[in-house]
BASETOR-300630 format. One line per field, with one value per residue (C-alpha): residue in three letters; chain; x, y, z. Coordinates in steps of 0.02 Angstrom, whole numbers, plus 50000, padded with zeros to 5 digits. Layout:
code = c(ALA ...) .
unit = c(A ...) .
X = c(X ...) .
Y = c(Y ...) .
Z = c(Z ...) .
//
This chain:
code = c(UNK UNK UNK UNK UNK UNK UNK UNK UNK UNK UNK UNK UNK UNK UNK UNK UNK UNK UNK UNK UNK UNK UNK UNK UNK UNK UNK UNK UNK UNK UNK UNK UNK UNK UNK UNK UNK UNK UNK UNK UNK UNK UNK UNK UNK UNK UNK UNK UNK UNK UNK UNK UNK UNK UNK UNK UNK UNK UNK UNK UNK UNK UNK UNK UNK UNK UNK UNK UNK UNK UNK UNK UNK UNK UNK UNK UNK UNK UNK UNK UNK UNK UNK UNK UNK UNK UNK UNK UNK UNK UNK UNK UNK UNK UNK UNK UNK UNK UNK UNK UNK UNK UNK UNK UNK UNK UNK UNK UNK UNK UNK UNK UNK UNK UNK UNK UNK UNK UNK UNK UNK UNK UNK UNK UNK UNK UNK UNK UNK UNK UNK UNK UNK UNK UNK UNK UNK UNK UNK UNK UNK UNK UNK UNK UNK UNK UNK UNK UNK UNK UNK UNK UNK UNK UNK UNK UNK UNK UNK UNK UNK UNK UNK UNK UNK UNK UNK UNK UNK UNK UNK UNK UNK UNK UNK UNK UNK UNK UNK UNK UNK UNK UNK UNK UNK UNK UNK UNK UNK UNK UNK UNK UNK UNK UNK UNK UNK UNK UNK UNK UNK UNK UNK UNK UNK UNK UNK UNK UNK UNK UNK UNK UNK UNK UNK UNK UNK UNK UNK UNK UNK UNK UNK UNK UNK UNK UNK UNK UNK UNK UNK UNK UNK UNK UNK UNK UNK UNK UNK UNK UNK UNK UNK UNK UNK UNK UNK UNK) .
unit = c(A A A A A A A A A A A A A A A A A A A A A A A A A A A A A A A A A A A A A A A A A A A A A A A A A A A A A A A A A A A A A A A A A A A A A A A A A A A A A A A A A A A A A A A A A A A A A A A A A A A A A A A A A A A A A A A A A A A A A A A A A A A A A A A A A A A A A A A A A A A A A A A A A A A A A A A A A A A A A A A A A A A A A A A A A A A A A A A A A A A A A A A A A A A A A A A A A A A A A A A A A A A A A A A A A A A A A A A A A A A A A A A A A A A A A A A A A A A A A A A A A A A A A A A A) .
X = c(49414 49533 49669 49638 49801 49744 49699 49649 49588 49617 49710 49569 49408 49300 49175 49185 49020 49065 49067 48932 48822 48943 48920 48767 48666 48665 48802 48950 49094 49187 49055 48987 49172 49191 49057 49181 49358 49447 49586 49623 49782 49748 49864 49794 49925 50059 50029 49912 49886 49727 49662 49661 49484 49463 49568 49464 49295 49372 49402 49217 49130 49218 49203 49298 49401 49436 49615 49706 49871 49944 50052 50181 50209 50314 50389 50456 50514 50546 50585 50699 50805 50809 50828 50674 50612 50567 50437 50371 50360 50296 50134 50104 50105 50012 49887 49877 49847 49679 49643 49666 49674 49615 49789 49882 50035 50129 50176 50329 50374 50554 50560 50682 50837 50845 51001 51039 51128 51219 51195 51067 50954 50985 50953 50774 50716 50748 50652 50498 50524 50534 50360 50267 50230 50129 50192 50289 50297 50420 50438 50622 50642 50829 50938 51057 50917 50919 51061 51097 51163 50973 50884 50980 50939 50768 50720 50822 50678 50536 50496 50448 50488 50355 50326 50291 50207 50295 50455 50572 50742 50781 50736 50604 50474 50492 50439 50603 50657 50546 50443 50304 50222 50201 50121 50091 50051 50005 50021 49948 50075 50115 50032 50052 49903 49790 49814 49709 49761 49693 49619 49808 49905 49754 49767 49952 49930 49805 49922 50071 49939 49886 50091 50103 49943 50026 50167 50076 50129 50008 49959 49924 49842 49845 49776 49831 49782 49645 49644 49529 49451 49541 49578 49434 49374 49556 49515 49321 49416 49525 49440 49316 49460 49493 49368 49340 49503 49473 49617 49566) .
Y = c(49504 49655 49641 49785 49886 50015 50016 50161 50185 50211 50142 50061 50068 50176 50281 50470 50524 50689 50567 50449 50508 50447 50269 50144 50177 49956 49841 49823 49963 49851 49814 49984 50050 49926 49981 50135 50090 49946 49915 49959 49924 49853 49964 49853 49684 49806 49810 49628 49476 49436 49267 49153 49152 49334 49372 49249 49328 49489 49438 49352 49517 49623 49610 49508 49640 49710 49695 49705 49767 49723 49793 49686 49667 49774 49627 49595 49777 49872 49751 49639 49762 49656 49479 49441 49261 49172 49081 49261 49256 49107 49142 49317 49253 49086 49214 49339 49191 49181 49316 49192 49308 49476 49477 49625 49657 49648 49806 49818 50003 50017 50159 50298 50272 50096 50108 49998 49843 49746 49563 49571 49673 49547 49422 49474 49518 49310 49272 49371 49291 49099 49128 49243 49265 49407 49578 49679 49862 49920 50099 50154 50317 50330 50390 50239 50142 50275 50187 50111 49957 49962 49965 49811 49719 49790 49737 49570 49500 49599 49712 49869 50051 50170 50323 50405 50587 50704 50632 50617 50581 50641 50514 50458 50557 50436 50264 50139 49953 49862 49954 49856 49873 50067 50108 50286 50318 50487 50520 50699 50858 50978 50887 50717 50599 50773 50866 50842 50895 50996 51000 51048 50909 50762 50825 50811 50652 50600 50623 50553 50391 50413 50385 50218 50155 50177 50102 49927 49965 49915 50071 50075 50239 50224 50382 50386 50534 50477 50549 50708 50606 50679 50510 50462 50629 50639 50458 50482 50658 50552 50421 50583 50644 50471 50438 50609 50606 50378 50301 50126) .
Z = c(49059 49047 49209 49326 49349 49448 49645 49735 49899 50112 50262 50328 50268 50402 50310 50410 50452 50347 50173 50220 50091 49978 50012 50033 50202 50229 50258 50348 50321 50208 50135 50083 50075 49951 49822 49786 49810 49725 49847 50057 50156 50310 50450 50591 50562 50598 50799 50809 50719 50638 50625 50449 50477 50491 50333 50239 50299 50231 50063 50058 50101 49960 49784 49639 49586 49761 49827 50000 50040 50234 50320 50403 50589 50682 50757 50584 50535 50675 50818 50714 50608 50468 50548 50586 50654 50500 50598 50633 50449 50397 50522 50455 50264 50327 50387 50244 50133 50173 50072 49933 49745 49831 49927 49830 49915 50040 50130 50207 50291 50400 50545 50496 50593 50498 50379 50241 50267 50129 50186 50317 50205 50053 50185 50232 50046 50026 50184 50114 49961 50016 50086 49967 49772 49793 49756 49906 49918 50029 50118 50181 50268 50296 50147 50148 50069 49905 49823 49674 49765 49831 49665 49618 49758 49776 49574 49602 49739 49641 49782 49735 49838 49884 49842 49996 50020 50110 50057 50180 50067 49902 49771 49851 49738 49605 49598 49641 49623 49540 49461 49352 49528 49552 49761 49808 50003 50046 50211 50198 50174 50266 50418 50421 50443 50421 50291 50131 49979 49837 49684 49591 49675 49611 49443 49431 49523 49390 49248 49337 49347 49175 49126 49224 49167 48987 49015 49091 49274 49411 49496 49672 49782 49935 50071 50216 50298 50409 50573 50507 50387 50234 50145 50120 50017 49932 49857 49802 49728 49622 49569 49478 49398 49332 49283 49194 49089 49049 49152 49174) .
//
């Protein structure tokens, strides 16, 4: 079976009632969201915990090829500024687990004021690491973090940086770290969480997909405009023009 190296799809997997035509009437939303997207990152971990048993029902309701990302805990991100707990991590990655092979990555997203630091920052990357082998995407969003002292450090633990949309600090349009492991998250532009975008910016988005998929990165896509609805459009969008030009 030829490895899947591409992964598009939502933060979350509610279906808006303006695209429900788009996906089977029966089943649960994971379920039906499921039959069109290959991957969702699940936002919710990020302000509760979920249960072992709840991650493991998720993975049993989508497909074989399906994949999660989660987001970690804010207790872990925000609240700890780079020192967290490791017991706080060791029970999130206990819990993620359960999504046995359909756990994709890790997402781990810092709040802007967050600035880079040497040790401490080394220091966490090897706490991830101790308890998971899966891949971790991580989102900065101050400009002490676009370094090349960064990219070192970054590539040395295998973490991979986001590309996030609007970007916030030069550099950030490109792919960082490591970078076998590509992960787009569009956030919507010029209104974040809102704003869909067009027809022009999929198509360059396509290509720029097309060029990773060459090159033998895994490609993740990753919408996260939600609050109007936009996402989920903006991914079904994508995956036609895709399809249409033969990315697999």
């Amino acid at each position: 079976m030829k490895e899947r190296r591409l992964f598009i799809g939502c933060a979350g997997w509610s279906i808006p009632a303006s695209e429900k035509t788009s996906f089977p009437k029966h089943g649960s939303h994971l379920q039906r969201y499921a039959t069109q997207f290959t991957a969702v990152e699940i936002n919710s971990s990020f302000y509760r915990p979920h249960r072992g048993a709840t991650y493991a029902r998720w993975a049993e309701t989508a497909g074989d090829d399906f994949r999660f990302s989660v987001k970690a805990p804010r207790t872990i991100t925000h609240e700890a500024k780079l020192r967290p707990d490791p017991l706080d991590v060791e029970r999130f990655v206990t819990e993620i687990n359960h999504l046995g092979a359909k756990l994709g990555c890790m997402l781990v997203q810092f709040p802007p004021s967050l600035r880079w630091e040497p040790l401490a920052g080394r220091e966490f990357f090897e706490t991830l690491r101790k308890w998971i082998v899966a891949p971790i995407a991580c989102e900065p969003r101050h400009k002490s973090w676009f370094t090349d002292e960064v990219e070192k450090v970054l590539t040395e633990f295998y973490i991979s940086r986001v590309v996030a949309d609007p970007c916030l600090v030069a550099g950030g349009e490109i792919p960082g770290g490591w970078t076998s492991f590509v992960y787009y998250r569009l956030h919507g532009s010029p209104r974040t969480y809102y704003s869909t975008y067009d027809t022009d910016y999929l198509a360059s988005l396509t290509r720029t997909i097309q060029k990773h998929i060459k090159a033998k990165q895994t490609c993740w896509c990753i919408f996260d405009n939600t609050a109007a609805g936009a996402a989920s459009r903006n991914a079904l969008d994508l995956l036609a023009q895709i399809t249409g030009v033969g990315v697999q």
